[in-house]
C-alpha positions in Angstrom: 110.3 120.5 85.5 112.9 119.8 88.5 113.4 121.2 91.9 114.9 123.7 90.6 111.8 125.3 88.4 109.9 124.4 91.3 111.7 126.6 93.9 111.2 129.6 91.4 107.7 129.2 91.0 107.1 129.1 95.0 109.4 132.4 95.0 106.8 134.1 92.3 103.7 132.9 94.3 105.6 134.4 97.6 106.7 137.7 96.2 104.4 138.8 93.2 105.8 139.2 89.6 109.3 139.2 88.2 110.2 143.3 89.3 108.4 143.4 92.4 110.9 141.5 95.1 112.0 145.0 95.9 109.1 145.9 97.5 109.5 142.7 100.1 111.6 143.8 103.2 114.5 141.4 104.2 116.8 139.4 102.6 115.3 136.4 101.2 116.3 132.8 102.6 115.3 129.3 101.2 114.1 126.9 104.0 114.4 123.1 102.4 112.4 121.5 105.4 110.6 118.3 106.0 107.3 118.2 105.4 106.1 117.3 108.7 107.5 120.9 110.6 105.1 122.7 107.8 102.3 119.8 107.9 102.4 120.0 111.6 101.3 123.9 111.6 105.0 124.2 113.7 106.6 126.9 110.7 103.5 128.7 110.7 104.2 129.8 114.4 107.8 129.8 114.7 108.5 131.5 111.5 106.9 135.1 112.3 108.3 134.7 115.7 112.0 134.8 114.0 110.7 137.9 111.4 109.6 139.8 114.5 112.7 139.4 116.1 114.7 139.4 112.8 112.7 142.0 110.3 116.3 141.4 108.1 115.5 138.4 106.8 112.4 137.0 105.1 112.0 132.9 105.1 110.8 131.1 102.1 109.9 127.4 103.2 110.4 124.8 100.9 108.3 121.9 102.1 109.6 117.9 101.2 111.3 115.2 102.2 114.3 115.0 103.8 116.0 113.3 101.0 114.8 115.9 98.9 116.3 118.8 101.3 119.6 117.4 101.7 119.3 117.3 97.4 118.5 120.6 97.3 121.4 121.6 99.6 123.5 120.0 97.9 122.7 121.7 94.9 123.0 125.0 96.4 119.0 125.3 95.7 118.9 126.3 99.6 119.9 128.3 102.2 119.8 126.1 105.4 117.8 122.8 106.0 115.5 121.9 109.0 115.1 117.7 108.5 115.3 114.7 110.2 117.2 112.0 109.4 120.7 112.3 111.5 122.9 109.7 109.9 122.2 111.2 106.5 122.4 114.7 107.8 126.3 113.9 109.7 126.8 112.6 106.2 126.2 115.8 104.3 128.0 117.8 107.2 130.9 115.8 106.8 131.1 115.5 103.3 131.4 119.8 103.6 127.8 120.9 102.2 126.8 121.8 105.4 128.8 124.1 107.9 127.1 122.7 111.2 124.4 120.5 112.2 122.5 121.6 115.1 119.8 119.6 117.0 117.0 121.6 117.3 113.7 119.4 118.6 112.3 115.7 118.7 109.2 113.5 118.9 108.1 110.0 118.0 107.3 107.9 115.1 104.3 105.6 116.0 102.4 103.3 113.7 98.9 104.5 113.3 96.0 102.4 111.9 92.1 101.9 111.6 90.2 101.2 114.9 89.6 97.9 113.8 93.0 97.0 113.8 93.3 93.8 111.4 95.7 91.9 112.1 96.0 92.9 116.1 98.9 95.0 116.3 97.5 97.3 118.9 100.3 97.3 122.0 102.6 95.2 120.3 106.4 95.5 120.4 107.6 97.0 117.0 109.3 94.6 115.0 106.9 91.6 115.9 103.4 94.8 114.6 105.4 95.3 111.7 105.8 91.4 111.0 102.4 91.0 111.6 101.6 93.6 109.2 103.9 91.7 106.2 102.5 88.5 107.1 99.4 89.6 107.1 99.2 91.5 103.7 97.4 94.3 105.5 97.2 97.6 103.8 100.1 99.9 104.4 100.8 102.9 102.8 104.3 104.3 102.7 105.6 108.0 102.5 107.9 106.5 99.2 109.6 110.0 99.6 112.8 109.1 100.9 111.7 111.7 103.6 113.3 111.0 107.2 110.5 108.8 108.0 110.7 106.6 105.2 114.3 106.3 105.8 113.1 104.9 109.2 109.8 102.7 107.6 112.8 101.0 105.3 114.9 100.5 108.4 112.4 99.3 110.2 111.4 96.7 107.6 114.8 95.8 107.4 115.5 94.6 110.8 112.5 92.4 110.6 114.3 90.9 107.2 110.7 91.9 105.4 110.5 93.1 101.8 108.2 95.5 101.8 106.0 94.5 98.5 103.1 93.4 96.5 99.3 94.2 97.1 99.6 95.2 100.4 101.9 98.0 99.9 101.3 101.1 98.5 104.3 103.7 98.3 101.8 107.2 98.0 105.3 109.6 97.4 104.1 112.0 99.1 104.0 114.1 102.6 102.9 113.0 105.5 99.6 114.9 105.8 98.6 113.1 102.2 99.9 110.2 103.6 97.8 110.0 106.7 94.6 111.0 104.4 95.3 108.2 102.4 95.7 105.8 104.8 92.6 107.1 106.5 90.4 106.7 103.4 92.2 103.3 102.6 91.5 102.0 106.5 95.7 101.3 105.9 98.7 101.5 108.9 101.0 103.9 108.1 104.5 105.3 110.2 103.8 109.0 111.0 105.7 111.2 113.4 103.3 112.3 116.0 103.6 116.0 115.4 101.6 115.8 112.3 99.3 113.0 113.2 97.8 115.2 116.4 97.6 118.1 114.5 95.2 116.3 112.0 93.6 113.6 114.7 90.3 115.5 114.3 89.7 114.7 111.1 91.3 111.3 110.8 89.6 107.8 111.9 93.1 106.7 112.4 94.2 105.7 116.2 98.0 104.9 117.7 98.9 101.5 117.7 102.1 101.0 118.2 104.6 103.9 119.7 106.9 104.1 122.9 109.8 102.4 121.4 113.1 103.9 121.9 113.6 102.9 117.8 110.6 105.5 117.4 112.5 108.5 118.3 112.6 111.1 115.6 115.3 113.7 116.3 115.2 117.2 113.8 118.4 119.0 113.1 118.6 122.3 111.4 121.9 122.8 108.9 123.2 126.2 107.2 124.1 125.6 103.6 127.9 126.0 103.1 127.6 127.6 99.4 124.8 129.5 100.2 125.7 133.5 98.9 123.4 134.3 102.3 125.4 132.1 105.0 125.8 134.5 107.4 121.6 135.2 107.4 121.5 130.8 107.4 123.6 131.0 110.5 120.9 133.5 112.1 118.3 131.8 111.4 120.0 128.7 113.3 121.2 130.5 116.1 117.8 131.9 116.8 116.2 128.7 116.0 118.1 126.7 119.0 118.1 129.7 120.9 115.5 130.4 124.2 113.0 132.1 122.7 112.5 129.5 119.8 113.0 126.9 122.2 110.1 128.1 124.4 108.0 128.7 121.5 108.4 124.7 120.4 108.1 123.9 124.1 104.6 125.3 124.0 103.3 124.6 120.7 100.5 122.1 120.6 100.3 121.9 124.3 96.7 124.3 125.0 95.9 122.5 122.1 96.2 118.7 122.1 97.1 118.4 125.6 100.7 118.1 125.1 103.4 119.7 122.7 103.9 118.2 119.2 107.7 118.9 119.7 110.1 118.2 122.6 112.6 121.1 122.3 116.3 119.6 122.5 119.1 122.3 121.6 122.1 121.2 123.3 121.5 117.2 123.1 125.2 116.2 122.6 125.5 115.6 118.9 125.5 111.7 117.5 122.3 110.9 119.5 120.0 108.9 117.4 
């Protein structure tokens, strides 16, 4: 069963049995996103925000990795992509799936990891926690999804020369909330994006470690599929997306909350920043 049976299934659940989309208002449009904008609670607010100001169209989220997304896009399996891995994203722009890339909002990666913090990584500058972490043969579990932040955990472990492997390493393939349960249960570090890790803190033991570097940045772009049949509703949804209102609603999100937003809002950022 592929992505493909996958997205149809998710369509059923949405809409009811096979004779029934009729009775849904709006044009239907696939949304391949990264599991951390659903994961994060983010969707859940932004998403009736754009169907109150858009009653046309109806968004069907589609929640996996980046690597996944960008598949699916280039399949034609979605209408537009929300993700978060820029080099690969400029990639499928340039090779003509995509019609624009718009940046739309950013955060952080940070390593999180028990309180007791094995091997003392706590403060540390990246590269010389995550060499600590290989040397050490402390537990680490990996998205393993090629998601945008594995793409980063691999780059990571590849400016430090390290192959990630053996014992220590554990590759869950899976999102990032899974992830960060796992690693919780496991007393493992992981690389999370904070959005995701502060909406779950509460129930996690988990604390940050290492975050601040400039390596750490985790910038989302949102991409309208260029053989999607429903283009011109993609290109709605991505106007209204980096538009003020949506802005403002990212701006806030989180903040009552958690004390701070999950999601720096950045429509605008000159493209190429990484």
């Amino acid at each position: 069963m592929g992505q493909r049976f996958l997205s149809i299934i998710i369509l059923l659940i949405s809409f009811g049995p096979l004779g029934c989309a009729e009775r849904v208002e709006g044009e239907r449009l696939i949304l391949a996103s990264t599991t951390s904008t659903e994961d994060s609670g983010l969707l859940g607010v932004l998403l009736p925000t754009f169907r109150a100001a858009h009653p046309e169209y109806r968004i069907v989220v589609l929640a996996v990795g980046t690597g996944e997304a960008l598949a699916m896009g280039r399949r034609g399996d979605a209408d537009l992509l929300l993700v978060h891995a820029p080099a690969a994203e400029s990639v499928f722009v340039a090779e003509g799936y995509g019609i624009e890339r718009r940046e739309v909002m950013y955060n952080e990666f940070m390593i999180v990891g028990p309180s007791t913090d094995p091997v003392g990584i706590g403060g540390s500058e990246l590269l010389s926690a995550l060499a600590r972490i290989a040397e050490g043969g402390a537990p680490f579990i990996s998205r393993g999804d090629d998601s945008g932040t594995h793409k980063r955990e691999l780059a990571l472990w590849e400016r430090i020369g390290a192959r990630p492997d053996g014992a220590w390493y554990s590759s869950a393939g899976q999102g990032m909330a899974d992830v960060l349960r796992i690693a919780d249960e496991k007393s493992a570090y992981t690389l999370t994006d904070r959005g995701t890790y502060l909406y779950l803190r509460s129930g996690l033991d988990l604390i940050p470690l290492v975050e601040g570097d400039s390596a750490l940045l985790n910038i989302y772009g949102v991409i309208p599929v260029r053989s999607s049949p429903k283009v011109e509703g993609a290109k709605t949804f991505m106007e209204w997306l980096t538009g003020p209102e949506a802005q403002r609603v990212i701006g806030e999100y989180g903040r009552e909350e958690f004390g701070e937003p999950l999601f720096v809002p950045s429509a605008g950022v000159i493209e190429g920043r990484e």
